[in-house]
N, C-alpha and C positions, 0 to 999 in steps of 0.2 A: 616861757621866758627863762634864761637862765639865769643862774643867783647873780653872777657878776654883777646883769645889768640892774639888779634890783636895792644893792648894796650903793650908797651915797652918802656924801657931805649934804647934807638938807640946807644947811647955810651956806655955803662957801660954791656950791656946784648945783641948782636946782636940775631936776631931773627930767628928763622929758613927760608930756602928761599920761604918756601910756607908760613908763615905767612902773608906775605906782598903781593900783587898785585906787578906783571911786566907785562904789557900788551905792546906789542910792536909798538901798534897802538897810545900807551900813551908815549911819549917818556920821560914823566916827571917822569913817576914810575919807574924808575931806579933811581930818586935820591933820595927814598926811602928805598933803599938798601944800598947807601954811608954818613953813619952817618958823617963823616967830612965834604965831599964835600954838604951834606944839611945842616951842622951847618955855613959852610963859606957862603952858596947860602944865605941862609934866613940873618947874619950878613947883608951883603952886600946891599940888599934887603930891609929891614926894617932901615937902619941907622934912619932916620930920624924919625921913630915910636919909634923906642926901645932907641933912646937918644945919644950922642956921647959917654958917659962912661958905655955903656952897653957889659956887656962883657955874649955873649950866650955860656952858658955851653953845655946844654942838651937838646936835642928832644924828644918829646914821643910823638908816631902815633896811633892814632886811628879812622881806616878806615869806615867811614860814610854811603856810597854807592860807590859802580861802575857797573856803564855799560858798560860793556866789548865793547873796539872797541872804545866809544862813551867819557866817561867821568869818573874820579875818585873823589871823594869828603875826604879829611880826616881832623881831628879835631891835630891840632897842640900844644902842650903845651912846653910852653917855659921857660927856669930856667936859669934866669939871676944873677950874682955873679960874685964875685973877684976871690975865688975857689970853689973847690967842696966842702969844711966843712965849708964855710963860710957863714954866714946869705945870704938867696936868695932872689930872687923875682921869679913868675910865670908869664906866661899870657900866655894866650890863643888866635888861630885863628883860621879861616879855611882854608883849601888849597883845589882849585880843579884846576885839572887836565884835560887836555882837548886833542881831539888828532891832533883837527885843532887850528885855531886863534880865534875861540871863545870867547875865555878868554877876549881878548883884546876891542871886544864891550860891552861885561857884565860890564868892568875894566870904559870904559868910560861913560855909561849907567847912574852907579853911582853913578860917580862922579858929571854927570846931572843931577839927580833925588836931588841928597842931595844940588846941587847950586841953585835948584828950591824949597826948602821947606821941601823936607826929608830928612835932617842932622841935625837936632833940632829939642826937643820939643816934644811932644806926638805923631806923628807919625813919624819915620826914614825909611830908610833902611841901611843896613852897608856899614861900611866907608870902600873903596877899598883901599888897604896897597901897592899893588905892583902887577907889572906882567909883568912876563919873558919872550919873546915871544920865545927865542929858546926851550924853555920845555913846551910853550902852561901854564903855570902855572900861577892863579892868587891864590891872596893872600889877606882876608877880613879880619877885626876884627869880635872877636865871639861875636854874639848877644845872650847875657844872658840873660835868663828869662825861662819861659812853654811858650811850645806853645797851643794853640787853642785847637785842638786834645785833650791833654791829658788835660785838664782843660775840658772838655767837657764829658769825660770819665770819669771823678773823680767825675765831681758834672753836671750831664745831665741839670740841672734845671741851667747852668749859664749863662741867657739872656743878663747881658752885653757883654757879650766875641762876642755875634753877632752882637749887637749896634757897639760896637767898631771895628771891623773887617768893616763893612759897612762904617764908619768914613774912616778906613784907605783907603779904594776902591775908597772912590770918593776923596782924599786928591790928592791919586795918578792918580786918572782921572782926575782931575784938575789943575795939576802941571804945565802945558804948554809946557812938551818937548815933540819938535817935531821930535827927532835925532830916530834912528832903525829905522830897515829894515821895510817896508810898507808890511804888509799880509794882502792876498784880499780873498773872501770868493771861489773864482772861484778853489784858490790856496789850500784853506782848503777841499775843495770837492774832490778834484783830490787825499788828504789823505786820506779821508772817504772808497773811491772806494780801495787804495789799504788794507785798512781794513779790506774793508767787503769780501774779496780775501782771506785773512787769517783768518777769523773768519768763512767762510764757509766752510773753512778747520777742523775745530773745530768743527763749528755746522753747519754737513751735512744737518741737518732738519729743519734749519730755511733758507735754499738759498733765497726761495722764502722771507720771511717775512723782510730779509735781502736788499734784493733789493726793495720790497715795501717802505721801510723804509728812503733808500737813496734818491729814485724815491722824498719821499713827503721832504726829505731836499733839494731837490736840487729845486723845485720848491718853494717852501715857502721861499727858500733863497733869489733866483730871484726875489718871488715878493715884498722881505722888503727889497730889498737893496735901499740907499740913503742916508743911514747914515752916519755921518762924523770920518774919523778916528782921533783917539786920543790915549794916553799913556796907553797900554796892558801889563795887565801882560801875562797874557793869558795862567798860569798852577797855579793860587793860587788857594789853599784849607786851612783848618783848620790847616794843618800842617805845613803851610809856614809865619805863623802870630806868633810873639813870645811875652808872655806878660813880661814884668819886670815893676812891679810896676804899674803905671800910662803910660808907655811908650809902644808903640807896634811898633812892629819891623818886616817889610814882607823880605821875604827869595827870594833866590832863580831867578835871573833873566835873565835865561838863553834860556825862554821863548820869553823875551819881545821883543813889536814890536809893532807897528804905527796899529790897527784892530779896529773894533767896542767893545768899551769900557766893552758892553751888555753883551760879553761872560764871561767876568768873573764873572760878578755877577752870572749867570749860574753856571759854573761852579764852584763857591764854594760852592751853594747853593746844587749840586749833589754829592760833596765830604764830605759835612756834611749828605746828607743821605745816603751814601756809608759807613761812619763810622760806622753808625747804623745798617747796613745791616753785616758788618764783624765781630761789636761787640758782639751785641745783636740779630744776625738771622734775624731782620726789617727793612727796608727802611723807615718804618715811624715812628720811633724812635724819629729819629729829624725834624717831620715833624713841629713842631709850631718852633722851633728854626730855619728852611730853612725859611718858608715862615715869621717869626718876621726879619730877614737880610733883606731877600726881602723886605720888606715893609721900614726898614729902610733904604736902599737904596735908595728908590724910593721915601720917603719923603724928598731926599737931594739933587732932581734933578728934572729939567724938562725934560730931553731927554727919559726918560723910556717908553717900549716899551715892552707890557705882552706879544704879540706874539712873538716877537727875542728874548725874554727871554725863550720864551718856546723851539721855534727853537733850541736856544743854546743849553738846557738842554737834548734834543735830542740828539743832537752832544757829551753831556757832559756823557750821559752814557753807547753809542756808544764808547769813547774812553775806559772810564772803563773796560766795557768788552772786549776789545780788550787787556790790560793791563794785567788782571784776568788771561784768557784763552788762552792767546799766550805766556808773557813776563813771569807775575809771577807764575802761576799757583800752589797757595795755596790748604794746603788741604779744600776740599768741594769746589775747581774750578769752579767746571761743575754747581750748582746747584745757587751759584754765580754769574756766568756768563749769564745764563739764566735769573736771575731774573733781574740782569742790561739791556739787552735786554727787555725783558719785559714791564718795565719803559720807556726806549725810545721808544718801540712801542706804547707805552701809551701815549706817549708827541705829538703823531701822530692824535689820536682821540681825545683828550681831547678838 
């Protein structure tokens, strides 16, 4: 669908019924479809954000991502007034949608992350607005700004945007919450394997290179484990750091959990040459801008550790291609998917 047709007045222009997601797994995307009973939810909801004389005229949605089954994301804008011709106000949120209780650990996540040091000042994450456990729905403020990604696509040469991203990594490695769920590598293996399950489904002719592959993570995992868990994001990339101004702002933390700090620096280190692979046809595109993160990272810590980073990176472009050539399967998939393998078999010998 394109955003166009997914962007609406919810009151003033109901949308057609396939415009909008109802996934019945999402029990919140049905009040997506009742523009008063979501002007009264979100009222109710936001009181104390939107002000005691705030009167919500209007909704307009526009659907961000979904994973069917799994999760909905949509961008909320809000038109606040006396009436409808009267001078307004706007604001913006985000709404996801979830089909368990998810919502509700992200909701206090947070609200932890921002009581520890990310609610002010040059690194954040967003302020959590609300969340309704009977529709699984939470409710953030929108973090304004570009993110990473596209500032990196615009101007490939912009080495601050890695300095700064590397700042934000160890702010949030260092933050001291000890709250989510503990993920142990034993638990991440047991993912990998049902992976490589589905990707040999894909790539009959790498079975073999496939399980070699696992074989040297599951032992290399073994032998570096000892490290201390601490605050994971453990799915940031270039896409989930947003700049406004002097302020950066990570996304997304529906991931997190109590792991080895290491993988993320990994993994965004493999998402920035992921961009460059999908953009530009090369993984080594942002090869001095992967390894300038990496080193500024690693200048901002004593726990660094070049082999779990490599480990990771393994693991990091193992999920890629499982991403690639299962979930999204873009055109040029196959060609894509191979060369992300590739690379993780590379992280094997290197």
């Amino acid at each position: 669908m394109k955003k166009e047709n997914l962007v609406a007045n919810t009151e003033a222009a109901p949308l057609e019924p396939n415009a909008l997601p109802f996934d019945p797994a999402l029990p919140g995307t049905a009040l997506l479809h009742q523009p008063t009973q979501l002007r009264e939810t979100l009222s109710r909801l936001l009181a104390g954000w939107l002000g005691p004389e705030a009167n919500l005229l209007v909704t307009r949605i526009a659907i961000r991502h979904i994973a069917p089954g799994k999760r909905c994301s949509a961008e909320l804008e809000l038109t606040l007034g006396q009436e409808m011709d009267a001078p307004s106000d706007h604001r913006r949120l985000l709404a996801k949608i979830y089909s368990e209780d998810q919502g509700a650990k992200v909701y206090e996540t947070l609200r932890e992350l921002r009581r520890r040091g990310l609610g002010a000042g040059r690194f954040i994450v967003p302020q959590p607005l609300a969340y309704d456990r009977a529709r699984h729905l939470l409710l953030l403020d929108w973090a304004e700004g570009q993110s990473l990604s596209s500032m990196f696509l615009a101007s490939p040469d912009f080495s601050p945007g890695v300095e700064g991203a590397a700042a934000w990594l160890l702010s949030l490695h260092t933050c001291g919450v000890t709250s989510g769920r503990r993920y142990t590598f034993s638990r991440h293996l047991h993912t990998l394997h049902i992976w490589r399950q589905l990707l040999t489904e894909v790539f009959p002719e790498a079975e073999h290179r496939l399980s070699d592959l696992l074989g040297w993570i599951e032992e290399r995992g073994r032998a570096l484990s000892g490290w201390t868990p601490g605050p994971t994001h453990r799915d940031i990339s270039p896409g989930h750091l947003v700049v406004h101004g002097d302020q950066l702002a990570g996304l997304d933390f529906d991931e997190f959990c109590q792991y080895d700090p290491l993988f993320d620096v990994a993994h965004f280190a493999a998402h920035l040459r992921f961009l460059g692979l999908t953009h530009f046809g090369s993984l080594r595109r942002f090869d001095w801008l992967a390894d300038r993160f990496q080193a500024s990272y690693k200048a901002g810590t004593q726990q660094y550790s070049t082999e779990r980073v490599r480990l990771y990176e393994a693991i990091s472009y193992f999920k890629l291609a499982r991403i690639v050539a299962v979930v999204q399967r873009p055109k040029g998939w196959e060609w894509i998917g191979a060369a992300l393998l590739r690379e993780a078999l590379g992280r094997v010998t290197a």
